[in-house]
C-alpha positions as a Markdown table, in Angstrom:
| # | Residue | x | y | z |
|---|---|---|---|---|
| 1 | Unk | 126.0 | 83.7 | 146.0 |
| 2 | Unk | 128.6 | 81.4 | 147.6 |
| 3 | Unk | 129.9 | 82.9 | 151.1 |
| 4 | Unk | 133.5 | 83.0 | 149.1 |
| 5 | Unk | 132.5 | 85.6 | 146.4 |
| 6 | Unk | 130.3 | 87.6 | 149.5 |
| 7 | Unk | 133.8 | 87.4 | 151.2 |
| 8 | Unk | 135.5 | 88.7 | 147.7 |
| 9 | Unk | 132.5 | 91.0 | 147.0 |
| 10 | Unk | 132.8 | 93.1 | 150.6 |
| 11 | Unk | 136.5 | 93.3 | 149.8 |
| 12 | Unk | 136.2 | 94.8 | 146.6 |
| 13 | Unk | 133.6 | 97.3 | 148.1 |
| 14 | Unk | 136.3 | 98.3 | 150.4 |
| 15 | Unk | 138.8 | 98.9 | 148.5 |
| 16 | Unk | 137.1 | 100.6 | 146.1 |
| 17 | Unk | 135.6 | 103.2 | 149.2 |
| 18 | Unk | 138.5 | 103.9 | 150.4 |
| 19 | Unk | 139.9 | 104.7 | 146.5 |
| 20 | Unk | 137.4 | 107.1 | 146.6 |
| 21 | Unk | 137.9 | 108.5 | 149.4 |
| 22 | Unk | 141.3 | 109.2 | 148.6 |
| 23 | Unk | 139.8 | 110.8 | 145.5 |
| 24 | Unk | 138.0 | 113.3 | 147.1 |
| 25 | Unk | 140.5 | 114.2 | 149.6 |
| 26 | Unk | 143.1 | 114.5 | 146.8 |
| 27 | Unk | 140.8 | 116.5 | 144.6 |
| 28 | Unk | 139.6 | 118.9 | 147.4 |
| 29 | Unk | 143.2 | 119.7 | 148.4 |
| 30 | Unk | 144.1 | 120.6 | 145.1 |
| 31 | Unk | 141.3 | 122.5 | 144.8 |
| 32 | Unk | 142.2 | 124.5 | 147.3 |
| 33 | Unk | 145.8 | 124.3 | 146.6 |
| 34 | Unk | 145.3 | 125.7 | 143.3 |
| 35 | Unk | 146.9 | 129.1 | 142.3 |
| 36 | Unk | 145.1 | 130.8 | 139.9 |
| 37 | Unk | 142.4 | 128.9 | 137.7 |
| 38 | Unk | 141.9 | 125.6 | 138.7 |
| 39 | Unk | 142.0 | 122.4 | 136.6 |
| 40 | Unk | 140.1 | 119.2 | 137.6 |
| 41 | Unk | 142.8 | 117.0 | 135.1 |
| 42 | Unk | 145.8 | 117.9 | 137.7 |
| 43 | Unk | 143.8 | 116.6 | 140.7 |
| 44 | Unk | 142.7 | 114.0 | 139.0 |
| 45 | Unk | 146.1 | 112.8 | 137.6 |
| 46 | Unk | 147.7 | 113.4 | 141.1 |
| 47 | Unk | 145.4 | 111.0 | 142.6 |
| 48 | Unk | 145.9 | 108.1 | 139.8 |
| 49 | Unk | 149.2 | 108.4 | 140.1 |
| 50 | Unk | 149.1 | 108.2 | 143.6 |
| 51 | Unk | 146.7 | 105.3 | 143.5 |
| 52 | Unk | 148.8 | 103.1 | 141.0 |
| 53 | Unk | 151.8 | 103.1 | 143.3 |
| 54 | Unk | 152.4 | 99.2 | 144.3 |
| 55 | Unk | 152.6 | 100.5 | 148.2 |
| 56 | Unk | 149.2 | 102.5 | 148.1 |
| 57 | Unk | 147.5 | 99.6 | 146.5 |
| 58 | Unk | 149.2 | 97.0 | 148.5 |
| 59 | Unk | 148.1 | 98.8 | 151.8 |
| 60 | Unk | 144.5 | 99.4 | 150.1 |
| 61 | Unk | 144.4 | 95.6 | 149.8 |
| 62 | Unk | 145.5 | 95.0 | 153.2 |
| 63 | Unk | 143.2 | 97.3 | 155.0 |
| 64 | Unk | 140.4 | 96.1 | 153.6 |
| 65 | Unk | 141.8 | 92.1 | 154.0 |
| 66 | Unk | 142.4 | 92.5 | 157.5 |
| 67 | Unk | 139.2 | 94.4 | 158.3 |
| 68 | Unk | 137.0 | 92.1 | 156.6 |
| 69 | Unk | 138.5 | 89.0 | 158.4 |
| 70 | Unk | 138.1 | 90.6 | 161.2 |
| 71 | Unk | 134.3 | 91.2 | 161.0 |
| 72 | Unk | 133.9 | 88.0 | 159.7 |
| 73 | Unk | 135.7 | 86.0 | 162.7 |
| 74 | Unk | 134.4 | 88.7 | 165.4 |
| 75 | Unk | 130.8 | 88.0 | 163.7 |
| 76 | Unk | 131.5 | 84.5 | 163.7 |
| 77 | Unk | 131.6 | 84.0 | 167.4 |
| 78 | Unk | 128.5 | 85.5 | 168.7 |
| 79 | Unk | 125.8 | 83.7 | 169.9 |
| 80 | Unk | 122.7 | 83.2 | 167.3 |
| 81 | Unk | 119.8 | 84.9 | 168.4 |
């Protein structure tokens, strides 16, 4: 695999981690939030609603940018071993 699609690959892993994460804090809270029966559907809705948002994503997409440039140039500048 080419070091550009590893570079796209890690990225992708990233953001898709932290969508999850996201997910499970979103589905917890309403979970807990819930008054009288829960539903699974409104936790789940909240958080893709949430997701979609063109700031969320755009912040997703950043974080995980800036991070993986990061490892990559602080990785880059070590001595080989």
């Amino acid at each position: 695999m080419p070091p550009a699609m590893r570079k796209a690959v890690d990225v992708l892993t990233a953001i898709g981690l932290t969508a999850a994460v996201f997910f499970v804090i979103v589905v917890a809270n309403t979970f807990l939030m819930a008054r009288g029966s829960y539903n699974y559907s409104q936790g789940f809705n909240l958080w893709y609603n949430f997701i979609l948002r063109p700031d969320i994503l755009g912040t997703i997409v950043l974080t995980a940018l800036v991070t993986m440039a990061y490892v990559f140039w602080k990785g880059s500048g070590r001595p080989r071993l």
